[in-house]
NUSE-49264 format. One record per residue (C-alpha): residue number from 1; x, y, z. Coordinates in steps of 0.25 Angstrom, whole numbers, plus 5000, padded with zeros to 4 digits. Example, Ala and Ser with C-alpha at 12.3 -4.5 7.8 and 13.67 -1.06 7.14 Angstrom:
<rs>
1 5049 4982 5031
2 5055 4996 5029
</rs>
This chain:
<rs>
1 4719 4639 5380
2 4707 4641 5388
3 4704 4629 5397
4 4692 4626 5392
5 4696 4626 5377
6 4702 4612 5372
7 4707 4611 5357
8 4694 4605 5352
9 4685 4619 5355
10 4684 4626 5342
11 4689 4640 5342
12 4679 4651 5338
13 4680 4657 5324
14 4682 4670 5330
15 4692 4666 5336
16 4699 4660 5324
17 4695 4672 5316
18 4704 4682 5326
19 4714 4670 5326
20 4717 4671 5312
21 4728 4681 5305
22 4721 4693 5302
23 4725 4693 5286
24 4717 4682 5282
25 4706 4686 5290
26 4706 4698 5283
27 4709 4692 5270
28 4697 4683 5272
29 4689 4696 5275
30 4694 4703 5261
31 4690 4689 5253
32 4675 4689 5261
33 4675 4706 5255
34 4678 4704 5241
35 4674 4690 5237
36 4659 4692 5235
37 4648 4680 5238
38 4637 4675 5229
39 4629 4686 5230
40 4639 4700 5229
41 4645 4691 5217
42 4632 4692 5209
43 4630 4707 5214
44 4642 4713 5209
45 4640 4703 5196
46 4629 4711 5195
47 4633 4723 5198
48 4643 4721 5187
49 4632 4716 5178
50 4622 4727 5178
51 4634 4739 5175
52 4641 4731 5165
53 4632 4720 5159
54 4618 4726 5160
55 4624 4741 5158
56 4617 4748 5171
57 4625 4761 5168
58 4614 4765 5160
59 4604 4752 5162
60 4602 4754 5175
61 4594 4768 5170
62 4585 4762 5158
63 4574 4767 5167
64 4575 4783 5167
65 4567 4782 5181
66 4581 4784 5185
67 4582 4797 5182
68 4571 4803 5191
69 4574 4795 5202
70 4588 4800 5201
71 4582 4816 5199
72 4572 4812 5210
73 4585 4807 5219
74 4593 4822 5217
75 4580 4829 5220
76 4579 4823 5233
77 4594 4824 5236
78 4593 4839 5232
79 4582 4844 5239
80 4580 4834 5250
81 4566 4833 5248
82 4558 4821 5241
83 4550 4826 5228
84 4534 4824 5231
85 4531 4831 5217
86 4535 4827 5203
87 4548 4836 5198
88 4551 4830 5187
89 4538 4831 5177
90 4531 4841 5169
91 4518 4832 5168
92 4516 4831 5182
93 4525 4841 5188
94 4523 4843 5202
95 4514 4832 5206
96 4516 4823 5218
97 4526 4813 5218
98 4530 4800 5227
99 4544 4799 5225
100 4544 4784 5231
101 4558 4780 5227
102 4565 4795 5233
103 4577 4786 5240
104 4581 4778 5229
105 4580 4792 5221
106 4589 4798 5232
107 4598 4786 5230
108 4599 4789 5215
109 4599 4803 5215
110 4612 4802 5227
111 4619 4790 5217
112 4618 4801 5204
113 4623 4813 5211
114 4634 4804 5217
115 4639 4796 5204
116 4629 4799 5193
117 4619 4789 5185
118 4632 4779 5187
119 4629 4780 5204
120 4616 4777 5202
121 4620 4766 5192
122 4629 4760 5203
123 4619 4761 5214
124 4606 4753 5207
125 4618 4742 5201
126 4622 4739 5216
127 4611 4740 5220
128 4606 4728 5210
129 4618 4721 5214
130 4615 4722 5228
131 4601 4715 5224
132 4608 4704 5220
133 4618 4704 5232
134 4603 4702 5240
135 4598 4694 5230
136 4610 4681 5234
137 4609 4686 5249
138 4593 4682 5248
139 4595 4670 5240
140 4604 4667 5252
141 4593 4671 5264
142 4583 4662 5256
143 4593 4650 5257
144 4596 4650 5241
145 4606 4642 5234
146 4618 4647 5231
147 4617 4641 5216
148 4604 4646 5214
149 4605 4658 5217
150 4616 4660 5206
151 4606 4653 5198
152 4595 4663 5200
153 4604 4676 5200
154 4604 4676 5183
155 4588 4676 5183
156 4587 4688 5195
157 4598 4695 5188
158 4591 4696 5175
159 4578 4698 5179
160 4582 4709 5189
161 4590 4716 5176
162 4574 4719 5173
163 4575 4731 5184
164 4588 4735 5183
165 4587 4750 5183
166 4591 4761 5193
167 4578 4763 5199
168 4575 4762 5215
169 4569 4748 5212
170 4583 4743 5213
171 4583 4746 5228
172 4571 4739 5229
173 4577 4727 5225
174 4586 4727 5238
175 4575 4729 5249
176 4566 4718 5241
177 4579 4708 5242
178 4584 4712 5257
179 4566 4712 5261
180 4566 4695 5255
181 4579 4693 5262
182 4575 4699 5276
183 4562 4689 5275
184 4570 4678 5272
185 4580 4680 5283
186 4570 4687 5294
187 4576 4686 5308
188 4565 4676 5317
189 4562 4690 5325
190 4565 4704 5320
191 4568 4714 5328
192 4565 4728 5328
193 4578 4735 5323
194 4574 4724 5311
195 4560 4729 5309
196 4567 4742 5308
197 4579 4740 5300
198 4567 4735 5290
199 4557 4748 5292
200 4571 4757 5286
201 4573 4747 5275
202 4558 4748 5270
203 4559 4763 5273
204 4571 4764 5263
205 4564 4753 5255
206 4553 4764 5256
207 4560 4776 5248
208 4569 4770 5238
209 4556 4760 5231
210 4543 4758 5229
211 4544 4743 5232
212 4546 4744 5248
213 4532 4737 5250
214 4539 4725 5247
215 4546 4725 5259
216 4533 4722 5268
217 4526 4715 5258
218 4538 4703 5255
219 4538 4704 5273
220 4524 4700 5273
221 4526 4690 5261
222 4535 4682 5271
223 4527 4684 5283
224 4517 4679 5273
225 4525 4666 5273
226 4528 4665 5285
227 4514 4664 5290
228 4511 4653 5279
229 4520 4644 5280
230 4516 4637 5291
231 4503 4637 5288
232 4507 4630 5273
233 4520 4619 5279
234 4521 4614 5292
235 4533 4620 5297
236 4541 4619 5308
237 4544 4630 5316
238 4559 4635 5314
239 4569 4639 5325
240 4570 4651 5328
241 4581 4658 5319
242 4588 4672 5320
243 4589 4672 5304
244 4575 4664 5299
245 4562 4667 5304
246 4549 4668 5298
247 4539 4673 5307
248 4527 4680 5301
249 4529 4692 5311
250 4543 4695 5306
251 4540 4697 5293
252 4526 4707 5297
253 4535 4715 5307
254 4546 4715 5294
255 4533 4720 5286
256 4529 4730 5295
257 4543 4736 5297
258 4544 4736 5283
259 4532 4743 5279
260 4533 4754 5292
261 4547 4756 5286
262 4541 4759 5271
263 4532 4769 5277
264 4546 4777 5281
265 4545 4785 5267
266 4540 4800 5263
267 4527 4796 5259
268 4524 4785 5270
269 4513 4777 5267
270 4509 4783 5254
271 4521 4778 5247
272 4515 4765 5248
273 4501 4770 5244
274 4508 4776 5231
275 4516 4764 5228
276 4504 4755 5229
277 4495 4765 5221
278 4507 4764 5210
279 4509 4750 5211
280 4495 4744 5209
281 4491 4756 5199
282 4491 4746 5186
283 4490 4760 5177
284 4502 4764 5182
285 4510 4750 5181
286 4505 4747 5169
287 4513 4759 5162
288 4526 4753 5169
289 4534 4743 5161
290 4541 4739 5173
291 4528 4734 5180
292 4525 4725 5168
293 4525 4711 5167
294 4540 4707 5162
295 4539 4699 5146
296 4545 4686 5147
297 4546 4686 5133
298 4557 4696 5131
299 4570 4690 5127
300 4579 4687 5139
301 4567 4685 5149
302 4572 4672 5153
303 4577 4674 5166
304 4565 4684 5171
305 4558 4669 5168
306 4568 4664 5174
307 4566 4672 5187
308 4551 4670 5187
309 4554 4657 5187
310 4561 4655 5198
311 4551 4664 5206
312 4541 4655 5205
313 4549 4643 5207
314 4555 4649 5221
315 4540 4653 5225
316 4537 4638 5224
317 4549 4633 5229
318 4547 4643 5241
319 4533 4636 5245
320 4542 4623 5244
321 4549 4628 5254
322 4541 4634 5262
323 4542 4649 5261
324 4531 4655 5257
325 4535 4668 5259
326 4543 4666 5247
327 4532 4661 5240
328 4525 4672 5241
329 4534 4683 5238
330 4537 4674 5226
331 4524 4674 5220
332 4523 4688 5224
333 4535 4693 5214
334 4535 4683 5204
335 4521 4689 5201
336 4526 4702 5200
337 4536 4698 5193
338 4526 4694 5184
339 4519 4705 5182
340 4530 4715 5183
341 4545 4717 5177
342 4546 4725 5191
343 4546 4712 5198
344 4552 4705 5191
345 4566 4709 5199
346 4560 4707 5211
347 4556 4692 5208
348 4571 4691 5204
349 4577 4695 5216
350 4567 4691 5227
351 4562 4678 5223
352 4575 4672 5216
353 4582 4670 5229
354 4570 4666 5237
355 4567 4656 5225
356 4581 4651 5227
357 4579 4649 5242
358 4565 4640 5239
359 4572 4632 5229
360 4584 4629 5237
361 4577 4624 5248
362 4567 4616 5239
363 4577 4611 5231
364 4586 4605 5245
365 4575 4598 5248
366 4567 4593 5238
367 4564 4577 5240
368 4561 4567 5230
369 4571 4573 5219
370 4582 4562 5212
371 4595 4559 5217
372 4602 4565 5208
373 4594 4578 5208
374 4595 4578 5223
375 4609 4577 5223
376 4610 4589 5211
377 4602 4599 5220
378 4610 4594 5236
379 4622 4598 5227
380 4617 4611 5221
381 4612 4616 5234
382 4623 4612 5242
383 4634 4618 5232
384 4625 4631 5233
385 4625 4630 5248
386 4640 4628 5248
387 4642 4640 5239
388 4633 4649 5248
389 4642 4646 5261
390 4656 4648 5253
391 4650 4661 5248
392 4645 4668 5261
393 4661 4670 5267
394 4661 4680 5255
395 4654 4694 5252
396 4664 4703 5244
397 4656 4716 5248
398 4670 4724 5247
399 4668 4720 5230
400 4657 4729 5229
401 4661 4743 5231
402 4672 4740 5222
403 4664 4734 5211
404 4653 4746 5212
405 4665 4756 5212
406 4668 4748 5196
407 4656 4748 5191
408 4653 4762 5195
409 4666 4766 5189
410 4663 4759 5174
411 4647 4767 5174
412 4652 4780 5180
413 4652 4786 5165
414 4643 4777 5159
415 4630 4777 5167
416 4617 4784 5161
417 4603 4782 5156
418 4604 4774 5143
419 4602 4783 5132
420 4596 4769 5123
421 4583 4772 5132
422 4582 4784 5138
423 4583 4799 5130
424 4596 4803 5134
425 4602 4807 5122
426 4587 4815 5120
427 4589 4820 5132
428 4600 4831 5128
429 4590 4835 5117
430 4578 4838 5127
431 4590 4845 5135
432 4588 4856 5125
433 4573 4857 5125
434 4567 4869 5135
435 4567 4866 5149
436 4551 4865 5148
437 4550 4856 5138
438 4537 4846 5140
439 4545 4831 5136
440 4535 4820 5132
441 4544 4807 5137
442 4540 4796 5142
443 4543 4792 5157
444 4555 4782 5151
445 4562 4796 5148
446 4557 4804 5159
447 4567 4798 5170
448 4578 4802 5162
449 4573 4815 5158
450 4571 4817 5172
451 4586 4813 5175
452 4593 4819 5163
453 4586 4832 5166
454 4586 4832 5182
455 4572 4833 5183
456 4573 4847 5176
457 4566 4843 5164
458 4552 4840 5168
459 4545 4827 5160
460 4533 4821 5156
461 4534 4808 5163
462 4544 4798 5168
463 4545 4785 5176
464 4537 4788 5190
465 4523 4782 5184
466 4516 4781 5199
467 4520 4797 5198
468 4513 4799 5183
469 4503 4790 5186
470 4494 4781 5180
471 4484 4792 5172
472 4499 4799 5167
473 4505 4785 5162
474 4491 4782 5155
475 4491 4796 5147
476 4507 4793 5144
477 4502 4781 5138
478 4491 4787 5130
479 4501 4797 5126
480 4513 4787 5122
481 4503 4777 5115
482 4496 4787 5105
483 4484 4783 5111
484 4469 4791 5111
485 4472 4807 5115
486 4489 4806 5115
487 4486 4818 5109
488 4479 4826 5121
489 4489 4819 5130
490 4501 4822 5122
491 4497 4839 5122
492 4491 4842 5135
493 4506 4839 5141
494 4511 4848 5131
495 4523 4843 5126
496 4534 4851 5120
497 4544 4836 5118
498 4543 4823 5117
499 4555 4813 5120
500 4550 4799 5117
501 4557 4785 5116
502 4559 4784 5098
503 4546 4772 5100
504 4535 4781 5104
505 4523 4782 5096
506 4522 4797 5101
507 4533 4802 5091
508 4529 4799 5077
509 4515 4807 5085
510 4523 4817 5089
511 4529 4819 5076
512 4517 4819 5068
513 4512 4831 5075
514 4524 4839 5073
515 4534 4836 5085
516 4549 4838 5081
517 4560 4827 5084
518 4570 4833 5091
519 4580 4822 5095
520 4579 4806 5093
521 4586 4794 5096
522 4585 4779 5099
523 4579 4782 5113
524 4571 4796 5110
525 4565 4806 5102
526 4564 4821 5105
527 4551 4827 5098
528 4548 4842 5101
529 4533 4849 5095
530 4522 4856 5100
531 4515 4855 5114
532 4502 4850 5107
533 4499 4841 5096
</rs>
C-alpha cells in the first residue's frame, strides 16, 4: 500500500473496473448491447409496426412519387450527371428542371438496384424508427418525464402515420429532430470544427429535401429566445456550463453555418429562390392535397386533436417556464399544422418532447396545489426520473441489424405499389400499346408509369407540381373537371389513351365521343379513340 493511502480513500472506478474478472465485465457489456432503453424499445416497436401492422411493403408506396424519384436515382447513378431537363414527359419534354431532392434519389435509386422495392421499403421503415429513437433522445435533452413521454408517443405515432411514405421527407424528419436537440443542448461556446460539422450537415440537408431552411430558421427561433428572455423575467445569470448555454451569438453563428452550408448544392442560392417561389405560390399549393388543412372530422382524428393539443399546451407551459424559444417554435408549427397535413408530422415530432420538457418543469413546481394532488404529481415525476436513470446503463444497439435483417427477410417477396390505388394490373395492358402512345393520366399515376416503365414511356404528368407549374395544374383541372373549353384542352395535346382512376367524370365524356374501353378494373380504366374529339 502506497504510504499515503489509508483504508478510508476510496478507490477509483477505473481501478475497480480493471480489478474485476473479465467475464462479467464482458457479460455486463453483451446485457448493455442487446437490452435496449426507452427509446430503441419504441423504435424497433415501430419498426415492427409499420412492416407488419401498417403493411409498408406496399404502404409505404401509396404515393407513386416514388417511382421517379427511384428512376431519377438510377439516372444519376448511371450517367454520373444530375438531370437539368425533364426526361420523363411528353407534355413538357425537354424543359428545365431543378432536381432538388437528387441525393435522396441517389439514395433510392442505390437501395433498388441493391435489393429491389423491398431495399427501399427497409431503408424509409429505419429510417422512421430512427425518428423515433431521436424523438425519446430529445424528450430527454428537453428534461422530459420518463412517464410522459410514453404517454405522448401513441398521439406522435399516429399522427406521423399521416406521412408515411417513402419519399425524401422521411429524411427530413432526422435533421429537423437532430437541429431541436443541438439548440436545446448547445455547448456555452461553439467552436469552429462545430460551425463546420454543422455547414456539412445543412449541406446534405441541402440535396436530399426541400425543408433545409428550417435548419437556420429554428437556430434563429432560439436566438430569438434567447434575446427575450431577459427582457420578459428577471433572470439570473447562470454558471457557465460545457453542456447548457443560451447566448444569442451561438445560436446566430449556428444560423450562419447552417445557412453557408445550404449554399453547398448544384444550384446555390437559386435553389432557395425556387423553393420560395414554389412554397408561397398558393396556385400551386392549392392543387396539392398534402398542403391542405388536415379534417378533424374524419373517423379516427382523435389523436391528431390530440396532438394539437398538447401543442398548444406545451407552448404555454414553455412561457411558464421560461423558454421562449419554445414558445415560438410552437406557435410556429402548430399553425402550420393548422393549415397543412404536411405539418402536421412535424408538430408531432418537434413540439411533443419540448411540450413534455415545459410541463415537467411546470408541473415540479407548481405552488398552491392540494396535498394530495401534490403528493400524486412528487410521485409521478419522481418514479419517471427513477425509470430514466435505470434506463440509461442500457442501449441494445447490437438488436438492430438483426431485427432489420428479419424484417427485410419477411417483405423481400412482398414489396410493391399497391395495386388497390395504383394501375398496376393496367399497367400490363398499356405495355401493349405502341411505344408513342400519348397517355392521358393524372399525376397520381404518372409516378408509377414512370417507374413500371423506366422512364421509357414518356407521360402526361406526374407528381413534380413546382416542375408543371401553376398555369399546367389549372388546365389539368379544367380538363378533369369538365369545365368551360375541356374540349380544346383535351385535343390540342393529342391523346391517343387515357388511363384514369374508374371515378372520373372524364370517361363517360370520353365514351360518348367514341373512345373504346380497353381494360378496367377497381383502380383504372384504359380507353383508347381518336387524337381529337
Amino acid at each position: 500500500m502506497n504510504s499515503g493511502q489509508t483504508l478510508d480513500t476510496p478507490i477509483p472506478i477505473s481501478v475497480i473496473g480493471a480489478m474485476e474478472p473479465q467475464p462479467a465485465a464482458f457479460f455486463r457489456f453483451l446485457i448493455s448491447w442487446l437490452t435496449p432503453d426507452l427509446a430503441l424499445t419504441a423504435a424497433l416497436m415501430t419498426l415492427l409496426w409499420v412492416f407488419f401492422i401498417f403493411g409498408g411493403a406496399t404502404a409505404l408506396f401509396q404515393d407513386s412519387d416514388t417511382g421517379w424519384h427511384i428512376r431519377n436515382g438510377e439516372r444519376i447513378i448511371s450517367t454520373g450527371l444530375l438531370p437539368h431537363a425533364d426526361p420523363f414527359s411528353f407534355s413538357k419534354a425537354g424543359e428545365p428542371w431543378v432536381a432538388w431532392e437528387w441525393g435522396a434519389d441517389v439514395l433510392m435509386g442505390t437501395a433498388y438496384r441493391v435489393s429491389g422495392l423491398a431495399g427501399v421499403a427497409l431503408m424509409y421503415g429505419l429510417c422512421i424508427g430512427a425518428s423515433v429513437w431521436m424523438w425519446f433522445r430529445l424528450n430527454r435533452a428537453a428534461g422530459g418525464n420518463f412517464l410522459l413521454a410514453g404517454l405522448f408517443f401513441v398521439p406522435t405515432l399516429t399522427t406521423t402515420t399521416l406521412h408515411w411514405l417513402a419519399r425524401p421527407h422521411i429524411f427530413s424528419w432526422l435533421f429537423m429532430l437532430g437541429t431541436v436537440w443541438l439548440c436545446e443542448r448547445m455547448p456555452h461556446r461553439l467552436r469552429w470544427r462545430h460551425l463546420v460539422l454543422v455547414a456539412i450537415v445543412a449541406a446534405l440537408w441541402a440535396n436530399l429535401h426541400a425543408s433545409f431552411f428550417f435548419g437556420p430558421l429554428i437556430a434563429l427561433m432560439y436566438a430569438a429566445g434567447a434575446y427575450l428572455r431577459p427582457l420578459i423575467w428577471e433572470v439570473r445569470a447562470p454558471p457557465i456550463s460545457k453542456t447548457r448555454g443560451c447566448s444569442v451569438p451561438s445560436y446566430i453563428w449556428l444560423a450562419l453555418a447552417a445557412s453557408a452550408g445550404t449554399l453547398a448544392n448544384p444550384n446555390g442560392w437559386r435553389l432557395h429562390q425556387h423553393v420560395f417561389f414554389y412554397l408561397s405560390d398558393s396556385r400551386i399549393t392549392d392543387h396539392i392535397g398534402e398542403f391542405q388543412s388536415f379534417d378533424f372530422l374524419t373517423p379516427g382524428a382523435f389523436p391528431v386533436m390530440l396532438t394539437i393539443a398538447i401543442c398548444f399546451a406545451g407552448g404555454f407551459a414553455a412561457l411558464a417556464a421560461q423558454k421562449p424559444a419554445r414558445f415560438l417554435l410552437s406557435m410556429l408549427l402548430t399553425a402550420l399544422a393548422l393549415r397543412s397535413v404536411r405539418a402536421l408530422p412535424l408538430a408531432a415530432l418537434l413540439l411533443l418532447p419540448l411540450a413534455n420538457g415545459s410541463i415537467a418543469a411546470v408541473l415540479s413546481r407548481a405552488a398552491g396545489l392540494a396535498p394530495g394532488l401534490r403528493h400524486g404529481l412528487d410521485a409521478m415525476l419522481d418514479y419517471g426520473g427513477r425509470l430514466q436513470a435505470l434506463e440509461r446503463r442500457f442501449h441494445g444497439f447490437a438488436l438492430v441489424p438483426l431485427l432489420a435483417i428479419l424484417v427485410f427477410a419477411s417483405i423481400r417477396t412482398r414489396a410493391g405499389f399497391p395495386a388497390n390505388q395504383l394501375p398496376v394490373a393496367a399497367s400490363a395492358v398499356v405495355a401493349s400499346l405502341p411505344p408513342n402512345a400519348r397517355i392521358l393520366a393524372p399525376d397520381t399515376f404518372g409516378g408509377y408509369l414512370i417507374y413500371r416503365f423506366n422512364g421509357e414511356r414518356k407521360v402526361f404528368f406526374d407528381g413534380r407540381s413546382d416542375f408543371y407549374g401553376a398555369e399546367f395544374l389549372r388546365r389539368f383541372s379544367r380538363l378533369e373537371g369538365l369545365r368551360t373549353g375541356w374540349r380544346d384542352e383535351f385535343n390540342c395535346w393529342n391523346f391517343t389513351h387515357a388511363l384514369l382512376p374508374p371515378d372520373y367524370r372524364l370517361i363517360p365524356a370520353l365514351e360518348a365521343n367514341g373512345w373504346q374501353e380497353l381494360y378496367r378494373d377497381r383502380t383504372a380504366v384504359l380507353l383508347s379513340g381518336k387524337p381529337r374529339l
